[in-house]
C-alpha positions, -999 to +999 in steps of 0.1 A: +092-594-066+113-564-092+139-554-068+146-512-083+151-479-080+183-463-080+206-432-091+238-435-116+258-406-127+285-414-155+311-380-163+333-379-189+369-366-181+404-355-195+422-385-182+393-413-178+355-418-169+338-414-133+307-439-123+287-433-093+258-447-081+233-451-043+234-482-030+193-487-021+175-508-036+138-512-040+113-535-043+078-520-055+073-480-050+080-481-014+095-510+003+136-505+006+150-550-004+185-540+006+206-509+018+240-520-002+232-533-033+255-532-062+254-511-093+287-504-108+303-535-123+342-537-135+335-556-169+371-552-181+403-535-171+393-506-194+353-508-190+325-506-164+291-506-165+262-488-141+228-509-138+193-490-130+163-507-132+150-541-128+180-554-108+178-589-120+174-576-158+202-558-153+224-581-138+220-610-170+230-578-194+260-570-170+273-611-173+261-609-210+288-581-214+312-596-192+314-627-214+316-615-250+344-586-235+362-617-222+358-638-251+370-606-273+402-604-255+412-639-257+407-646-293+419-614-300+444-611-271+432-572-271+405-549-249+372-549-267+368-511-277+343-493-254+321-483-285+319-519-295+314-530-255+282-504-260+270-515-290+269-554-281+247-540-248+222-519-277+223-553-294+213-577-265+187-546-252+175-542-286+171-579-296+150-582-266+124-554-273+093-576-273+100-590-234+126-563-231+149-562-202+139-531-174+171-517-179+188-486-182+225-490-184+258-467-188+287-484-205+322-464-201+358-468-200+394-460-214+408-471-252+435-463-277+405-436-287+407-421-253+375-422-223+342-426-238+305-430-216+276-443-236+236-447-222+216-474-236+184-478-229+159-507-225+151-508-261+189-505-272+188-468-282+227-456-280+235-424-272+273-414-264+273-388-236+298-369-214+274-361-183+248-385-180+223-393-149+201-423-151+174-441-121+144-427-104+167-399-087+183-388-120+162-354-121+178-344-090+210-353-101+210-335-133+199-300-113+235-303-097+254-321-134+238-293-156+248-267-134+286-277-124+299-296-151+325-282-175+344-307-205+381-313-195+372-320-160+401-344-145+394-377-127+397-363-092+371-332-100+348-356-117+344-381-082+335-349-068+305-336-089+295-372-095+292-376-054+275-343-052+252-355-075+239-385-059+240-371-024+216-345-035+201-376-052+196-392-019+183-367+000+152-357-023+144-394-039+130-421-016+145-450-045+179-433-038+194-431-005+213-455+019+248-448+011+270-444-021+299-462-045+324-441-065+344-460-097+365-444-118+384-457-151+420-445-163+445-455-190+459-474-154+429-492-148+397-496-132+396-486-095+372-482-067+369-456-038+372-476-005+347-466+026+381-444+036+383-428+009+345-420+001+347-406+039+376-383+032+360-369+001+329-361+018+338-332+034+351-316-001+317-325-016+300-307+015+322-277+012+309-274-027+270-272-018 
């Protein structure tokens, strides 16, 4: 069984990145595997990753990353850049292109360059963006990206649209639904919205619609 379905939303800010994804996961077109499945993954300090897709596909390119960003900072006792964190994914996506991996992955974070999100796809095509939707649900979630987001957005603006965007996900896309998870990436670190604070800042997404 291809556990699947899913919507990400990655938004490029003045002081860091914003991730955020649904929780559901599928497995075929209609039957719902789990309610709280996974999809943002802290690779780094500096760097995160989304997964949509075959979950399972996914979650060996996730480790992949995980190991040669580890392996970069001890022999080089310094972050792997977020460009070079991307292009190793392209790399391990495009190397596979003949059993490729069903995977469509966001790769962002904070460097000495400054907060960069790139999309790479399941043949390794790399494409740096700074509003990017990706999943089953990612048509929806553009309608609300391509129609509220402005560059130089701060961190705290950017949770915001990138919640509104999978809500309205979730409500018109039977892969997306369930509930939600909310990352974000600045020079201090990675950090995660707890079930308090993704409570507290539904109201201000509601009071945006």
């Amino acid at each position: 069984m291809v556990y699947s379905g899913t919507t990400t939303v990655g938004i490029e800010c003045s002081d860091g990145i914003v991730f955020a994804t649904d929780t559901r996961v599928m497995a075929g077109s209609y039957f719902i595997a789990h309610k709280h499945g996974k999809k943002i993954y802290q690779i780094d300090k500096h760097l995160a990753m989304t997964i949509a897709g075959g979950v399972a596909d996914a979650q060996n390119v996730v480790d992949t990353l995980k190991y040669f960003s580890g392996l970069y900072r001890l022999e080089r006792r310094l972050p792997i850049p977020v460009k070079s964190a991307a292009r190793l994914t392209a790399n391990v996506l495009f190397s596979s292109r003949l059993f490729p991996y069903i995977a469509d992955v966001l790769v962002g974070g904070v460097d000495d360059i400054g907060a960069s999100i790139f999309n790479i796809d399941l043949f390794g095509t790399l494409i740096q963006e700074k509003c990017v939707s990706t999943g089953s649900g990612s048509p929806v979630a553009y309608g609300i990206l391509e129609s509220e987001f402005k560059e130089g957005l701060p961190v705290s603006k950017g949770m915001l649209l990138a919640t509104k965007a999978v809500r309205a996900a979730m409500s018109r896309n039977a892969g997306t639904g369930d509930s939600f998870d909310v990352s974000s990436i600045t020079k201090d670190g990675y950090s995660e919205l707890t079930e308090e604070e993704k409570n507290r800042l539904l109201p201000q997404v509601s009071g945006r619609s």
